[in-house]
C-alpha positions as CSV (number, residue, x, y, z in Angstrom):
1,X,0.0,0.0,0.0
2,X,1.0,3.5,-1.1
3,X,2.4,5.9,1.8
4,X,3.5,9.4,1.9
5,X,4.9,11.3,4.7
6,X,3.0,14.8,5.4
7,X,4.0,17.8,7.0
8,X,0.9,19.8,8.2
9,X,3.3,22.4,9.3
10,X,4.6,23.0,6.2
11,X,1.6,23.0,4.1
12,X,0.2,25.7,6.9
13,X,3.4,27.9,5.9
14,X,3.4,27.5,2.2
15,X,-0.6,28.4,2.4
16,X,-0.2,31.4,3.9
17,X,3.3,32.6,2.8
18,X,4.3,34.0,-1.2
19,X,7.5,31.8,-1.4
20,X,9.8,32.3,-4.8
21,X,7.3,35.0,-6.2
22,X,4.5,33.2,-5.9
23,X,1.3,34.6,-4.2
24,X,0.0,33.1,-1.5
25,X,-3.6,32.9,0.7
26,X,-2.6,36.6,2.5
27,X,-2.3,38.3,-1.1
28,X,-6.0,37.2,-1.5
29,X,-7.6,37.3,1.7
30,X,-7.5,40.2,4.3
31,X,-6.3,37.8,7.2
32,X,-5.5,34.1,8.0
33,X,-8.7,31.6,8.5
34,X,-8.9,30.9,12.0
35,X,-9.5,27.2,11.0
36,X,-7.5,27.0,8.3
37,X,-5.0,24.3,9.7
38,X,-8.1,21.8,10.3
39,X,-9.1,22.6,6.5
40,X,-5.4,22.0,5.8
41,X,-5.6,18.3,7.9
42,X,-8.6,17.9,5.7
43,X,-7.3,18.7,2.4
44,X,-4.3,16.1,3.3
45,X,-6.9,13.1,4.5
46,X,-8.6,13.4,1.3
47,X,-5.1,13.0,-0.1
48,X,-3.8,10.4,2.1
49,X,-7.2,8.2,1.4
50,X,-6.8,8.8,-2.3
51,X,-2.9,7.2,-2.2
52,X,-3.9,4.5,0.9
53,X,-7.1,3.1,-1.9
54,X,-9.2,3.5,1.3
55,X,-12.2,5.9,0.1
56,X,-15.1,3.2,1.1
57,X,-17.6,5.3,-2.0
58,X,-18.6,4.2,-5.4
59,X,-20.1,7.2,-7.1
60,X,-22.0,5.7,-10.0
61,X,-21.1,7.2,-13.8
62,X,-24.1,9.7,-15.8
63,X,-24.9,7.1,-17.5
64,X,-24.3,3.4,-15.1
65,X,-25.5,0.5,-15.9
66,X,-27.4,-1.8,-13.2
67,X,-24.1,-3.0,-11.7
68,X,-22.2,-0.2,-10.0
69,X,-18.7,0.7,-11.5
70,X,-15.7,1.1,-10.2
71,X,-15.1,3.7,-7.7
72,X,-14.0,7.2,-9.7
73,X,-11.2,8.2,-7.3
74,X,-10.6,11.1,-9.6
75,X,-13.4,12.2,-9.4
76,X,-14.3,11.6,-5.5
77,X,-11.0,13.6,-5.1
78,X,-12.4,16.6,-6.4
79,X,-15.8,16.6,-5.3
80,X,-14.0,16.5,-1.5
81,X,-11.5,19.1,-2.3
82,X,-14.8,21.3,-3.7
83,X,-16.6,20.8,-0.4
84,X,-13.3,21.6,1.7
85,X,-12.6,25.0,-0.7
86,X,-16.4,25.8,0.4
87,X,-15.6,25.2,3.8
88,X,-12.3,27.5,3.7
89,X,-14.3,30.3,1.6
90,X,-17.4,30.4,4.1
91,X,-19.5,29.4,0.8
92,X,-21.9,26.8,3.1
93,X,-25.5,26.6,3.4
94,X,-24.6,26.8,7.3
95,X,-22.5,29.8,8.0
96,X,-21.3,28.3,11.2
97,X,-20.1,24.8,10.0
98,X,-16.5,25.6,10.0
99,X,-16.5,26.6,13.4
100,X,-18.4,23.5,14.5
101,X,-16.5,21.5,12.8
102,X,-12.8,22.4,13.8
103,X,-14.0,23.5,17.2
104,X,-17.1,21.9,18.1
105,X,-19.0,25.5,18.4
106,X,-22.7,24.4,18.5
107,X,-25.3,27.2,17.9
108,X,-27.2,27.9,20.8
109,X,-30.5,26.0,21.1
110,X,-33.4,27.1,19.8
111,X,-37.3,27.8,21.7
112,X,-37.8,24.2,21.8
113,X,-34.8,22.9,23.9
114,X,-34.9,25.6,26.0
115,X,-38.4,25.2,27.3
116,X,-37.5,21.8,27.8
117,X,-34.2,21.4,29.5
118,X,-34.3,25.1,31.2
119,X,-30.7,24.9,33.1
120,X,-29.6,21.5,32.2
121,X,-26.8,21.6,30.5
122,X,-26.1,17.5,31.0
123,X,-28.3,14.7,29.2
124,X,-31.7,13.7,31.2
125,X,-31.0,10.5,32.6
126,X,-33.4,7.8,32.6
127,X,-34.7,5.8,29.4
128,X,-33.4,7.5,26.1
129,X,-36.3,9.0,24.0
130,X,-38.5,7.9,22.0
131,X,-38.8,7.9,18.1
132,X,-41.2,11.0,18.5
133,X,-39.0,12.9,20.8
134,X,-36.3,12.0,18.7
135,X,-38.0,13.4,15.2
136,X,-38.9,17.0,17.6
137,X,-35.4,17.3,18.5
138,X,-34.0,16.6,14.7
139,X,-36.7,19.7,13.6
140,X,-36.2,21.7,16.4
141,X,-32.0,22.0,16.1
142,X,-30.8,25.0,14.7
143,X,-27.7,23.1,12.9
144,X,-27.0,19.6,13.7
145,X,-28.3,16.7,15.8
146,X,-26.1,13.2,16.9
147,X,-28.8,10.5,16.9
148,X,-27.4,7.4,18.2
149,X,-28.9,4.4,17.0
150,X,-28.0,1.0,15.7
151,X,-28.8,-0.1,12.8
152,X,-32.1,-1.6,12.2
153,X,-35.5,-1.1,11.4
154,X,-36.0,1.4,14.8
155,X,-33.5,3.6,13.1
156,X,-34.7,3.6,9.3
157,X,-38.3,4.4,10.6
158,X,-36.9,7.2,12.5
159,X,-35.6,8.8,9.6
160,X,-38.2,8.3,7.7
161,X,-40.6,10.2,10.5
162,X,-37.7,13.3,10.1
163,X,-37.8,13.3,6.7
164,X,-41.7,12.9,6.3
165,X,-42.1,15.9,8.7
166,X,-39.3,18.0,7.9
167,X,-41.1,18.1,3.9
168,X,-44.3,18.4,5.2
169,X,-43.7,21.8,6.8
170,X,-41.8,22.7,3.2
171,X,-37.8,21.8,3.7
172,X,-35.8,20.3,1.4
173,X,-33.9,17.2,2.4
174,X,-31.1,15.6,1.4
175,X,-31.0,11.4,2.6
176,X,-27.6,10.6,1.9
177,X,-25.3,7.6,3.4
178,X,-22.2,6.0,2.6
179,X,-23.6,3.4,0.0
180,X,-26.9,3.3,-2.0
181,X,-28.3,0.5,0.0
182,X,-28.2,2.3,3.2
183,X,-30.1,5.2,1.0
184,X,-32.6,2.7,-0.6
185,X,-33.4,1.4,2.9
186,X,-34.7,4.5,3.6
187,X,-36.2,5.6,0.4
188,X,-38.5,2.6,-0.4
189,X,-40.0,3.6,2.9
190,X,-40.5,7.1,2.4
191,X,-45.1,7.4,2.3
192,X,-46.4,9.1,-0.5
193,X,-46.7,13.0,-0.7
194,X,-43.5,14.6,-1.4
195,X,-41.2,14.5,-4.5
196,X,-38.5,11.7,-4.0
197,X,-35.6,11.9,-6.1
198,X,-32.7,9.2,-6.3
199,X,-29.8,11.2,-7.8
200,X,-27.3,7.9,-8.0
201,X,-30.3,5.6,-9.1
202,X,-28.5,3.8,-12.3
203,X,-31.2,3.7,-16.0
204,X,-34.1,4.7,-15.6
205,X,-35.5,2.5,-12.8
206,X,-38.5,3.8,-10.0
207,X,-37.5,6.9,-8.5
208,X,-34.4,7.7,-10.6
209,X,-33.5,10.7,-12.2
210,X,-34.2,8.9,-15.6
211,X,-38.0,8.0,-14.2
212,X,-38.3,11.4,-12.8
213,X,-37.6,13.1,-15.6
214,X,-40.3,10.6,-17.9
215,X,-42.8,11.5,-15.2
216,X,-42.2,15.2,-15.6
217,X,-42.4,15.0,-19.1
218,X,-45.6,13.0,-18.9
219,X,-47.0,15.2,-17.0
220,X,-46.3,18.2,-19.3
221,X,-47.5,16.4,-22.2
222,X,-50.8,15.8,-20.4
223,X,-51.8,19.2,-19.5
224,X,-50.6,20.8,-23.0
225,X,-52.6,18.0,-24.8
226,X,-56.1,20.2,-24.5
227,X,-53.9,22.6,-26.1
228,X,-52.5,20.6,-28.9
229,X,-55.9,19.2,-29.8
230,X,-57.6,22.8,-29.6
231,X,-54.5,23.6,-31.9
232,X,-54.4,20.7,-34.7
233,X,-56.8,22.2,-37.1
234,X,-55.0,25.0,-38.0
235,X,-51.7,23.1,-38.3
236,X,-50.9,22.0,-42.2
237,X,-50.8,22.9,-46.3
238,X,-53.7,23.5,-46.0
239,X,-55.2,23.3,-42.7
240,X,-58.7,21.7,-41.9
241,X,-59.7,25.4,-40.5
242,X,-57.9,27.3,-43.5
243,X,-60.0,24.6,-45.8
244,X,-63.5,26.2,-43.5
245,X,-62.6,29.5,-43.9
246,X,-61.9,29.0,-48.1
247,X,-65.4,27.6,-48.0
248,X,-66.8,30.6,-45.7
249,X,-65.2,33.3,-48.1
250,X,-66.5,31.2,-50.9
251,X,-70.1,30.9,-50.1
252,X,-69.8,34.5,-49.4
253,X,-68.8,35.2,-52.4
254,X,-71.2,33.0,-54.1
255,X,-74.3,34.6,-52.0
256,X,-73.5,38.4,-52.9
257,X,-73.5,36.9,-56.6
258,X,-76.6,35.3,-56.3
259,X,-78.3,38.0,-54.9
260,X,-77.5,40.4,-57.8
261,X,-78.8,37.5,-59.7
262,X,-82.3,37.0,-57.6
263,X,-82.4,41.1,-57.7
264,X,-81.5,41.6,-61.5
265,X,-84.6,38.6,-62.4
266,X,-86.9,40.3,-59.8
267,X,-86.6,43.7,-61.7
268,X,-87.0,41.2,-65.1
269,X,-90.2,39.7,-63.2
270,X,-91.6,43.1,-62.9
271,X,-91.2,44.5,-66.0
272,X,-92.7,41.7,-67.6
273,X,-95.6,41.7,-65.1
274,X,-96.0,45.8,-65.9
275,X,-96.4,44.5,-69.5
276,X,-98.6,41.7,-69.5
277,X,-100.7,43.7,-67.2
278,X,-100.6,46.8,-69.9
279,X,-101.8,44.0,-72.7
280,X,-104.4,42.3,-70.9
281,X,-105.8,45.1,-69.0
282,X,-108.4,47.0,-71.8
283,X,-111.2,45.7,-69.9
284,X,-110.4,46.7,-66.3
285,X,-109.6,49.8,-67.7
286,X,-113.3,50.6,-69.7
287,X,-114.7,49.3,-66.5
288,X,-112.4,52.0,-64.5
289,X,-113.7,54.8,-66.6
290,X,-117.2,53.6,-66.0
291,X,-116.2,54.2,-62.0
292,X,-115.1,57.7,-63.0
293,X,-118.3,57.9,-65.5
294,X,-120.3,57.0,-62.1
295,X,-118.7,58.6,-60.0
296,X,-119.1,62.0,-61.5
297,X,-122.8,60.9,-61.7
298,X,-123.0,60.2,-58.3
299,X,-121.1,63.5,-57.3
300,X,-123.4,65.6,-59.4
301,X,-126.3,64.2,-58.1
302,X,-125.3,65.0,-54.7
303,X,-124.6,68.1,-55.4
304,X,-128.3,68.8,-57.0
305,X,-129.6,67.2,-53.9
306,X,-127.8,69.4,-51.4
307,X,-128.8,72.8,-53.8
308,X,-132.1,72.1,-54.0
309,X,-132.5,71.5,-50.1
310,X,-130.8,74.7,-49.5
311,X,-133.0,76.5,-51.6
312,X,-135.9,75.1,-50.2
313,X,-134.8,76.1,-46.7
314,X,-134.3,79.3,-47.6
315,X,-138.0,80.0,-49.3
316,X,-139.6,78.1,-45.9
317,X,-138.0,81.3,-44.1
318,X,-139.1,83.9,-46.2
319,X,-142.0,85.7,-46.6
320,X,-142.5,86.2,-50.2
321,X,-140.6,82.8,-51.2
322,X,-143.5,80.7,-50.2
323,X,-145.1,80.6,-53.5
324,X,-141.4,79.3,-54.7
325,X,-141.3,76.3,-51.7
326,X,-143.6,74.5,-53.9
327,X,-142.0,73.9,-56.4
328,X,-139.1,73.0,-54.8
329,X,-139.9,70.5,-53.2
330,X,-141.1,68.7,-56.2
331,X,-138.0,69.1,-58.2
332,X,-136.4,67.7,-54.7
333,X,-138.4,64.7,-55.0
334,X,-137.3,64.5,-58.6
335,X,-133.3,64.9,-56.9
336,X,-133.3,62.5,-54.1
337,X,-134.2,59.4,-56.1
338,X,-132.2,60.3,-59.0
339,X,-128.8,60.4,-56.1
340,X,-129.9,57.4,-54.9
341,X,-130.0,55.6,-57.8
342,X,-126.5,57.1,-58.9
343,X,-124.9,55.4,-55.7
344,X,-126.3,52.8,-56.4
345,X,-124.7,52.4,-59.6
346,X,-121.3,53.3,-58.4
347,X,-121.5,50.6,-56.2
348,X,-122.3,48.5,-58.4
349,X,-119.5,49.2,-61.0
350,X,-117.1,49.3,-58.5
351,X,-118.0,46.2,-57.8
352,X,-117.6,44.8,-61.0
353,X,-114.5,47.0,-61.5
354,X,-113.0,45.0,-58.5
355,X,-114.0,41.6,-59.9
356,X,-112.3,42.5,-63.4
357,X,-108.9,43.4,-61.4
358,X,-109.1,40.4,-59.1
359,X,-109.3,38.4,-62.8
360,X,-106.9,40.4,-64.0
361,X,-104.7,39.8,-61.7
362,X,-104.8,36.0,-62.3
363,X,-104.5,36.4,-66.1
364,X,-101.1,38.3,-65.3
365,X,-100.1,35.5,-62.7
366,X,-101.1,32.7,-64.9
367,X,-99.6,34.7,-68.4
368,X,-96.3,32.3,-69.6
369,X,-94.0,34.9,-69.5
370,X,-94.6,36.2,-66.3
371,X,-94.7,33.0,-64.8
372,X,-90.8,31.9,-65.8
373,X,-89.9,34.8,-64.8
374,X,-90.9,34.6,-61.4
375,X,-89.3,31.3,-61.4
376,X,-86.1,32.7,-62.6
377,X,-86.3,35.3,-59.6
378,X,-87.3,32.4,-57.2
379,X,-84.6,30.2,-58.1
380,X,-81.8,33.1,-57.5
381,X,-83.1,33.7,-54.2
382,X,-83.2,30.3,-53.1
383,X,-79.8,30.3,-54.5
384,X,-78.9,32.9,-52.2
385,X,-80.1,32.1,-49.7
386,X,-78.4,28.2,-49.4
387,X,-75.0,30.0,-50.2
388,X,-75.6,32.6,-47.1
389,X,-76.7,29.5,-45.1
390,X,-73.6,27.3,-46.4
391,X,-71.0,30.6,-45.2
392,X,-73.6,30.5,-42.1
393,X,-72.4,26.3,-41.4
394,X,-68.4,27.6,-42.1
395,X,-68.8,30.1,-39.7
396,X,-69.9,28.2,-36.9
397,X,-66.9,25.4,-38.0
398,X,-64.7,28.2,-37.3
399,X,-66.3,29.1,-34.0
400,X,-65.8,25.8,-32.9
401,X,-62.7,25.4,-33.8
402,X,-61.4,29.1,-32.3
403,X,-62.5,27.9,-29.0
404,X,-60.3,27.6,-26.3
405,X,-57.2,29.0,-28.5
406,X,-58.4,32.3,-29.5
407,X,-61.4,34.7,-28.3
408,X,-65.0,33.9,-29.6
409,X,-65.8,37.3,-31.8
410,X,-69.7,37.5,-32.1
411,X,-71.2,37.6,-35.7
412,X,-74.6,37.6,-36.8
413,X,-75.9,35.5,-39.6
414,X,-76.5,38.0,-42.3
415,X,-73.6,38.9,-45.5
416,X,-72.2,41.6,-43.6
417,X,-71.9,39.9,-40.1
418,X,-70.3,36.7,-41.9
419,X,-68.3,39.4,-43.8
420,X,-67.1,40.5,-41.0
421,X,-66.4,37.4,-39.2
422,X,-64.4,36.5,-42.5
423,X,-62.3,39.0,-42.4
424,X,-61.1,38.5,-38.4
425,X,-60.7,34.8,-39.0
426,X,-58.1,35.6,-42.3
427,X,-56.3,37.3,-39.8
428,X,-56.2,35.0,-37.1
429,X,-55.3,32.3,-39.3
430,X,-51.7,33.1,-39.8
431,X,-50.7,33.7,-35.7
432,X,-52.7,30.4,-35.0
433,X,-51.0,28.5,-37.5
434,X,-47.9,29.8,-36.2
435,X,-48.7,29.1,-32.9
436,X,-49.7,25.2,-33.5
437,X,-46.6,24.8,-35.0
438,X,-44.8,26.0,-32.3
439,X,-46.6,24.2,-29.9
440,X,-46.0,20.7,-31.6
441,X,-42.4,21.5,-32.2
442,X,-42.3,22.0,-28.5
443,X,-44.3,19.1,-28.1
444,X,-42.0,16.9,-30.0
445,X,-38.8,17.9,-28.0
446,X,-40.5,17.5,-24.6
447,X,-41.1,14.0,-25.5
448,X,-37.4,13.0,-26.2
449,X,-35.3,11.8,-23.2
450,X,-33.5,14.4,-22.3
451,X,-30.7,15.0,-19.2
452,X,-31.5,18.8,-19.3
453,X,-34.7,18.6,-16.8
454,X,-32.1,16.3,-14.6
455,X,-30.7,19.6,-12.6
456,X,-33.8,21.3,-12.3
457,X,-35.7,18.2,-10.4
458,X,-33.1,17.9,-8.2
459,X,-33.1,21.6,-7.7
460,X,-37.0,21.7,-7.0
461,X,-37.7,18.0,-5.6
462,X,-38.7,18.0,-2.0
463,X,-36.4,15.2,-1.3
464,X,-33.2,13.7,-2.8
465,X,-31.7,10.6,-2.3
466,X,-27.7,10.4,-3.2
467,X,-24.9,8.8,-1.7
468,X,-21.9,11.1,0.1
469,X,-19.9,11.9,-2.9
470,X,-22.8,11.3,-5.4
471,X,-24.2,14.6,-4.1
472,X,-21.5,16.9,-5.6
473,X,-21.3,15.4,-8.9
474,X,-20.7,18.3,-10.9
475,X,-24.2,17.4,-13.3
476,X,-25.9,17.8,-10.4
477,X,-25.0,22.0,-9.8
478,X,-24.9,24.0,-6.8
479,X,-27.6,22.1,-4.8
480,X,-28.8,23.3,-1.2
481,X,-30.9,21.8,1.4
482,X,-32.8,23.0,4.6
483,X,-31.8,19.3,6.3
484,X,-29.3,16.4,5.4
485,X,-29.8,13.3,7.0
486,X,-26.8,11.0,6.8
487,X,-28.0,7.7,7.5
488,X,-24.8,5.5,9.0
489,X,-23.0,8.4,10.0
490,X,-20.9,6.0,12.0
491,X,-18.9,4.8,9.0
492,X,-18.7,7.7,7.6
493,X,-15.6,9.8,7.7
494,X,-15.6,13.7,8.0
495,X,-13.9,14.5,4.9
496,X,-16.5,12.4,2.7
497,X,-19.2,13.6,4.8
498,X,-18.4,17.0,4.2
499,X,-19.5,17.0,0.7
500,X,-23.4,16.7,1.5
501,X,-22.9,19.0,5.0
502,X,-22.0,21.8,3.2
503,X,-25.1,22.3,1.2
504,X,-27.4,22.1,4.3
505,X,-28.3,24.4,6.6
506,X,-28.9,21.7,9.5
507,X,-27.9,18.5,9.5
508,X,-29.0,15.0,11.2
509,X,-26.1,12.4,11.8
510,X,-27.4,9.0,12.7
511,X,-25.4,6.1,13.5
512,X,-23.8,3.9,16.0
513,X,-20.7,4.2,17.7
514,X,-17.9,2.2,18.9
515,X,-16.9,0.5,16.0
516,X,-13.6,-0.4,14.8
517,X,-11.3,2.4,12.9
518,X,-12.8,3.1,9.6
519,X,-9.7,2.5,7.4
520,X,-6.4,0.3,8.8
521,X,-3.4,2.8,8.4
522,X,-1.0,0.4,9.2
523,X,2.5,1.8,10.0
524,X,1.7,5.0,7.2
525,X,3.6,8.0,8.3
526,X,0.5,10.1,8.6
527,X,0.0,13.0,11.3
528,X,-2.3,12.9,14.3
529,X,-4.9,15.3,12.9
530,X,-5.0,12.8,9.4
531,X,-5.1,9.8,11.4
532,X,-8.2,11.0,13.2
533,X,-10.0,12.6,10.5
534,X,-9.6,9.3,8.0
535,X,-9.9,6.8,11.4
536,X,-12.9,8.3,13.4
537,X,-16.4,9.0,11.9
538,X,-18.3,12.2,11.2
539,X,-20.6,11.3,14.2
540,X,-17.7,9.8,16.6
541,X,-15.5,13.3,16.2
542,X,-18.9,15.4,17.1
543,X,-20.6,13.5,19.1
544,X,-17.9,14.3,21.6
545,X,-18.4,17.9,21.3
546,X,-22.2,18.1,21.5
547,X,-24.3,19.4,23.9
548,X,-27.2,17.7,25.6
549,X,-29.5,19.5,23.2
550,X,-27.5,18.5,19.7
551,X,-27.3,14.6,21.1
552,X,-30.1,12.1,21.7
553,X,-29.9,8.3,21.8
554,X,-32.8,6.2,20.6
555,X,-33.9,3.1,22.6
556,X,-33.7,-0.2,20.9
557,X,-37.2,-1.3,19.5
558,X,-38.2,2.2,19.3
């Protein structure tokens, strides 16, 4: 096994010290890191671990198969040095993690702790709390809690109750552990409601990135289907709406043509009416001057009838008229019957006058001539009118087909409403089309596979699943997290653990201790602060350091 002999002394002076022209840390920063020796002891375990083959992580590929590959150590180096260069530069979810880290500075407690341990500053004796007290504590710390557990079912559900509550009240958790079957352990027992993503799941298997993203894309499929179908008609060379309003502007076109038809043969059926009337009409009209003939009769009788009366009304009053009364009143006799027998007659050759114009009038109706031309006139209206009810049908084909995609104009059913309608659907047509086409372009992209949507679920899931390292693959961007839980914390060294630590602002390690050292160093000349940080676990080194408030150990059978 490799060795190398490391001077933490000497890596703290070349840090911080511009040596042969070089620049060093000062010419950058204002003033040394407080911690920087411990991020230096970090920077050397990764290191050491790299050249002792002792990283315990497989970090599966982009694209793994079902089997997990080899471990990348290349690539685990880097992702550890990232997390320690965050660390250094103060670039952590949790602003205090360096200091708790190199110093075991805890933040104080919060409301909850307080209420209940008042003065206490020591453990409470007595049986170790339950799985409910232990899921209040893990919410209630303000940066990280030791929860000592064995492994088992007791601890598994106990994560599960943490990260079921801690997503219910709208944080984003990271479950992460030193191998995926630590994570799936977890995972598969996650209940339904939030957003579960495994980030290091290999092909496209339940609740991988792969699956996630085929969901997602589902999904958006689904609700712009509506859309698409609303859409369709108006998509092609030529489209089945184009096709509707062709047929609209043609019956329109058709009906205004037909109505100078019907209007050019009603003026035809008029004038030939005027004519026939004018040929067959010598009778009605020796009969009309008869009317006049008795008319003037009747009017002159009359007027002898209201003379004489006068007259006779005027001798009755006077004095020497009497002698004339007498005679009056016999030509007024004479008068009287004579108008009487004057309306008479005007009655009667009205009459007759009426019964010559009613015959007349069917001669006209029933002459040839007349007759086809009122069928020509008839025929161009009827004409008209099917072409104005065939624009009529287009127009509500169009309506149908505008709804949901485009705002219903009202139209009435006459030439100039359907004009009118006409005219907005031409130019509506072109920015539908367009936007069809657009839409199933889209359409047809969103239904490839695509890695793309891969950074943005894990960005907005509600909870991700990774291992350790698998969290700071560089795919998988600048993630952050309200709460990490790293399941096993116990075989989990600090430098690995960092990776997932620093991109949550609280953190839950659960785990047993007292095991054996995590790697076998053997007689490696390796410095005390190495030997520690690639021998002792994440939860060993701070469990030591916690107060009563950041530790709690669950019961077995809990």
């Amino acid at each position: 096994m490799a060795s190398t002999s490391v001077d933490l002394d000497r890596d703290d002076r070349e840090r911080h010290t511009s040596g042969g022209g070089g620049l060093g840390v000062d010419a950058f920063y204002p003033g040394r890191y407080k911690n920087d020796r411990f991020c230096a002891a970090l920077e050397l375990a990764v290191v050491a671990a790299h050249e002792l083959d002792a990283v315990p992580e497989r970090i599966p590929g982009p694209r793994a198969p079902a089997e997990e590959e080899p471990v990348e150590y290349g690539l685990g180096q880097r992702i550890q040095r990232d997390a320690i260069v965050r660390l250094r530069a103060g670039a952590t979810a949790n602003a205090g993690l360096l200091a708790l880290l190199a110093e075991g500075r805890f933040a104080p407690p919060g409301p909850y702790w307080q209420h209940r341990s008042q003065d206490n500053t020591e453990e409470p004796r007595g049986p170790a709390p339950d799985r409910a007290e232990a899921v209040r504590r893990a919410l209630a710390v303000p940066d990280l809690l030791c929860l000592i557990a064995p492994r088992g079912a007791a601890r598994t559900l106990t994560v599960v109750e943490i990260v079921r509550a801690a997503a219910e009240r709208g944080e984003r958790v990271l479950i992460t552990a030193p191998d995926s079957a630590t994570v799936d352990a977890v995972v598969t027992r996650l209940p339904p409601g939030p957003t579960v993503v495994r980030a290091d799941q290999p092909g496209g298997g339940p609740g991988s990135l792969a699956a996630a993203a085929a969901e997602t894309q589902r999904r958006i499929l689904a609700r712009s289907q509506a859309a698409a179908v609303a859409l369709e008609p108006w998509l092609g060379e030529p489209s089945p709406a184009m096709g509707w309003l062709r047929r609209l502007t043609t019956a329109l076109a058709e009906a205004e043509q037909e109505r100078r038809r019907a209007d050019q043969a009603g003026e035809e059926r008029d004038a030939i009416a005027v004519a026939a009337r004018e040929r067959l009409g010598d009778a009605l009209r020796d009969h009309g001057r008869a009317v006049e003939v008795a008319e003037r009769d009747l009017t002159l009788a009359e007027d002898a009838v209201r003379r004489l009366g006068q007259a006779l009304s005027r001798a009755e009053n006077s004095r020497f008229g009497r002698w004339r009364a007498g005679r009056l009143r016999t030509r007024l006799a004479v008068a009287a019957p004579a108008a009487l027998t004057a309306r008479e007659t005007l009655a009667r050759v009205r009459e007759e006058h009426a019964d010559h114009r009613d015959r007349l009038d069917k001669d006209v109706e029933q002459d040839a001539a007349v007759r086809a031309a009122a069928d020509r006139a008839a025929f161009a209206d009827l004409a008209a009118h099917r072409a104005l009810e065939s624009a009529e049908r287009s127009a509500h084909r169009l309506t149908r087909l505008m709804s949901g995609v485009a705002p219903e104009p009202a139209w009435t059913a006459d030439a100039a409403g359907l004009t009118d309608f006409a005219g907005h659907c031409s130019g509506l047509e072109p920015v539908l089309r367009g936007r069809a086409g657009l839409l199933r372009e889209w359409r047809q992209r969103a239904a490839r596979p695509s890695r793309q949507l891969h950074a943005e679920l894990l960005r907005y899931a509600d909870v991700v699943a990774t291992t350790c390292l698998g969290v700071g693959r560089p795919e998988h961007g600048e993630l952050e997290f309200d709460l990490v839980v790293i399941v096993d914390a116990g075989r989990t060294g600090l430098p690995v653990a960092l990776v997932p630590l620093v991109r949550a602002r609280r953190a839950v390690l659960a785990g047993s201790v007292g095991r054996m050292p995590l790697f076998d160093l053997g007689a490696a000349p390796v410095p005390d602060e190495v030997t520690g940080l690639l021998n002792r676990s994440v939860l060993e080194r701070l469990l030591e350091k916690a107060p009563a408030a950041n530790r709690v150990r669950l019961r077995s059978g809990s």
